[in-house]
TORRO-238500 format. One record per atom (N, C-alpha, C): x, y, z; residue in three letters. Coordinates in pm, whole numbers. Last residue first. Example, Ala and Ser with C-alpha at 12.3 -4.5 7.8 and 13.67 -1.06 7.14 Angstrom:
BEGIN
R       xx       yy       zz   lumnu
R     1285     -225      708     SER
R     1367     -106      714     SER
R     1290        3      787     SER
R     1319     -569      780     ALA
R     1230     -450      780     ALA
R     1320     -330      780     ALA
end
This chain:
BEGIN
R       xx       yy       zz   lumnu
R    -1461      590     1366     UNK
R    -1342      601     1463     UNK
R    -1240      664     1383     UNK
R    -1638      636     1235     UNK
R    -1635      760     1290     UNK
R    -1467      714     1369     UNK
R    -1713      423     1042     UNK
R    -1727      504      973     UNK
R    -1659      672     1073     UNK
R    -1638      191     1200     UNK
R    -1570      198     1137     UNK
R    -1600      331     1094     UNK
R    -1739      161     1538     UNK
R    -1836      254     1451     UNK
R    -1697      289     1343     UNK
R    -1706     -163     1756     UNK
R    -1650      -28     1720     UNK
R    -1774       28     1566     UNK
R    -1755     -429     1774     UNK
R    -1783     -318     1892     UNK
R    -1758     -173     1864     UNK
R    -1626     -557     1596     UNK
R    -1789     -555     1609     UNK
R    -1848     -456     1694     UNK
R    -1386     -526     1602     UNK
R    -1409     -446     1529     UNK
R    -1584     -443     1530     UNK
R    -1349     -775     1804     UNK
R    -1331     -594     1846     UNK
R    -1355     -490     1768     UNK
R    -1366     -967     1663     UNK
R    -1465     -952     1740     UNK
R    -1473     -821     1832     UNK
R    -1182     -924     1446     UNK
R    -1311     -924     1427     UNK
R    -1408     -927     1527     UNK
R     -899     -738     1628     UNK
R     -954     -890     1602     UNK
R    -1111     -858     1545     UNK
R     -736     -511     1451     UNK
R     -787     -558     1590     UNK
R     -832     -659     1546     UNK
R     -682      -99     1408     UNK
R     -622     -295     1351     UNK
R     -699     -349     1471     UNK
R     -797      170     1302     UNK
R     -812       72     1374     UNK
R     -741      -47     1336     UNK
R     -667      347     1106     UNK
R     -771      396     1247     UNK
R     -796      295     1355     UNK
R     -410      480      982     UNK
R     -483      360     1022     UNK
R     -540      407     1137     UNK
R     -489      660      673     UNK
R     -420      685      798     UNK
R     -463      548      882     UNK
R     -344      801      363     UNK
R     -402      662      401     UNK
R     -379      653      570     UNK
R     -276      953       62     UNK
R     -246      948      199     UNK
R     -376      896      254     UNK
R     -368     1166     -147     UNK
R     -267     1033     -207     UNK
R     -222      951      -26     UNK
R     -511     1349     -182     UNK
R     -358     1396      -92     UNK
R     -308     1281     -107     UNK
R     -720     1299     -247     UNK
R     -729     1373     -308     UNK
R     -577     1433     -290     UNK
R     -796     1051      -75     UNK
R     -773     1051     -168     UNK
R     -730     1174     -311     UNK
R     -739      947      221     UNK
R     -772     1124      212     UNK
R     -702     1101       24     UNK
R     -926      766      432     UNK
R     -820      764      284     UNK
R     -843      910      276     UNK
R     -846      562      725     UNK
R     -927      669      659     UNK
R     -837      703      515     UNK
R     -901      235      805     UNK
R     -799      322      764     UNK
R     -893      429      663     UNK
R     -876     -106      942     UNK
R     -994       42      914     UNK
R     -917      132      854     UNK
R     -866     -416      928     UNK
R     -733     -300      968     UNK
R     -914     -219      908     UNK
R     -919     -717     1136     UNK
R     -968     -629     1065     UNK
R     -897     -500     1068     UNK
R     -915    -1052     1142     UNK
R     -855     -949     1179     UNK
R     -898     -842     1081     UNK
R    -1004    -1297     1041     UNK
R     -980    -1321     1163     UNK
R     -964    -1135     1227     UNK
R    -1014    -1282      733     UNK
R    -1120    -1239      811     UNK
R    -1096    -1242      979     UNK
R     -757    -1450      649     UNK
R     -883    -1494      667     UNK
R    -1036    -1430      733     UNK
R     -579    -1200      755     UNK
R     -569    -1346      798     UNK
R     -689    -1397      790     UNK
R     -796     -930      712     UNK
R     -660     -988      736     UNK
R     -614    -1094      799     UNK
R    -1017     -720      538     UNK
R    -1014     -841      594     UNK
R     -896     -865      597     UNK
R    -1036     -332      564     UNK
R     -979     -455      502     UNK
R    -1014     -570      592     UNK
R    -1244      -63      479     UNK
R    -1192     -189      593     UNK
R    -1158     -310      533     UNK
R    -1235      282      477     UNK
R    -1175      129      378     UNK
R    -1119        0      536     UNK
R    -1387      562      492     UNK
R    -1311      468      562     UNK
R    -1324      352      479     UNK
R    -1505      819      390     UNK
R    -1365      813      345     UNK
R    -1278      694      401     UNK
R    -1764      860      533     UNK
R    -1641      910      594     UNK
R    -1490      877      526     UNK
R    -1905      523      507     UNK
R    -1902      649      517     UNK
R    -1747      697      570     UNK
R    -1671      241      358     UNK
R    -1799      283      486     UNK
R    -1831      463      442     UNK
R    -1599      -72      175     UNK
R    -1628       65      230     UNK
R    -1720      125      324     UNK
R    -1405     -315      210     UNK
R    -1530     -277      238     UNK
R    -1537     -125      236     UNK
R    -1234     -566      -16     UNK
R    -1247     -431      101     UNK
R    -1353     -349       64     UNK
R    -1193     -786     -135     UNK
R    -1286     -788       -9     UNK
R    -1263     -680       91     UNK
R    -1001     -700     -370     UNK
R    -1159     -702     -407     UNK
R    -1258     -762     -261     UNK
R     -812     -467     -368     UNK
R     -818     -525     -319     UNK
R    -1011     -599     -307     UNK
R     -732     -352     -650     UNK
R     -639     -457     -568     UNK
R     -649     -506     -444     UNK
R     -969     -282     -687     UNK
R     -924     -343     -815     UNK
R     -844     -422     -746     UNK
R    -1011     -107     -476     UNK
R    -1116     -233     -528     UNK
R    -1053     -343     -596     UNK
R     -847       85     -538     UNK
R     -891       -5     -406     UNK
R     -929     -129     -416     UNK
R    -1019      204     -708     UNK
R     -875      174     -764     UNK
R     -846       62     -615     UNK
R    -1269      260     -661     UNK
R    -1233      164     -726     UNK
R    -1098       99     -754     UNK
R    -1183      497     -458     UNK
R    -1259      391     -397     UNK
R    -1235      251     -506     UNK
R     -892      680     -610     UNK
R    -1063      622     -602     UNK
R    -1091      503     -516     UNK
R     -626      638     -589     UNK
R     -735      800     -667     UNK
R     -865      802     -587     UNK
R     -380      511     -491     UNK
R     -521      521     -482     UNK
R     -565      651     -509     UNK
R     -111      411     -551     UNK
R     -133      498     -614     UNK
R     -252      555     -614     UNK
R      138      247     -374     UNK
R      -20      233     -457     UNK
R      -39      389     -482     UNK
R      306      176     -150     UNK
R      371      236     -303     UNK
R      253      219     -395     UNK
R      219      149       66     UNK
R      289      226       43     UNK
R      338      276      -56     UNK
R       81     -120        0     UNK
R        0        0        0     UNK
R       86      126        0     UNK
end
């Protein structure tokens, strides 16, 4: 991801096809089988990607991906 080039929500898509979108500019990835979940706000217009959350799927159930 450090060296990607994300414009768009699709460009995302393209490389990564089980990431989720939310309100607010947030992209939630699946990691190790779904076991683990990264959140990360995209500020696509600045080419820059911030991590909001990493954690186990059963800690990401408790959390509001779109505000954390």
């Amino acid at each position: 991801a450090s060296r990607a080039n994300w414009r768009t929500p699709a460009d995302i898509k393209a490389a990564y096809r089980n990431a989720s979108f939310t309100a607010n500019n947030r992209v939630v990835f699946n990691v190790k089988g779904n076991d683990y979940r990264l959140v990360v706000a995209v500020h696509y217009d600045r080419g820059q990607m911030y991590v909001r959350f990493v954690g186990a799927h059963r800690q990401y159930d408790t959390i509001k991906a779109e505000t954390i």
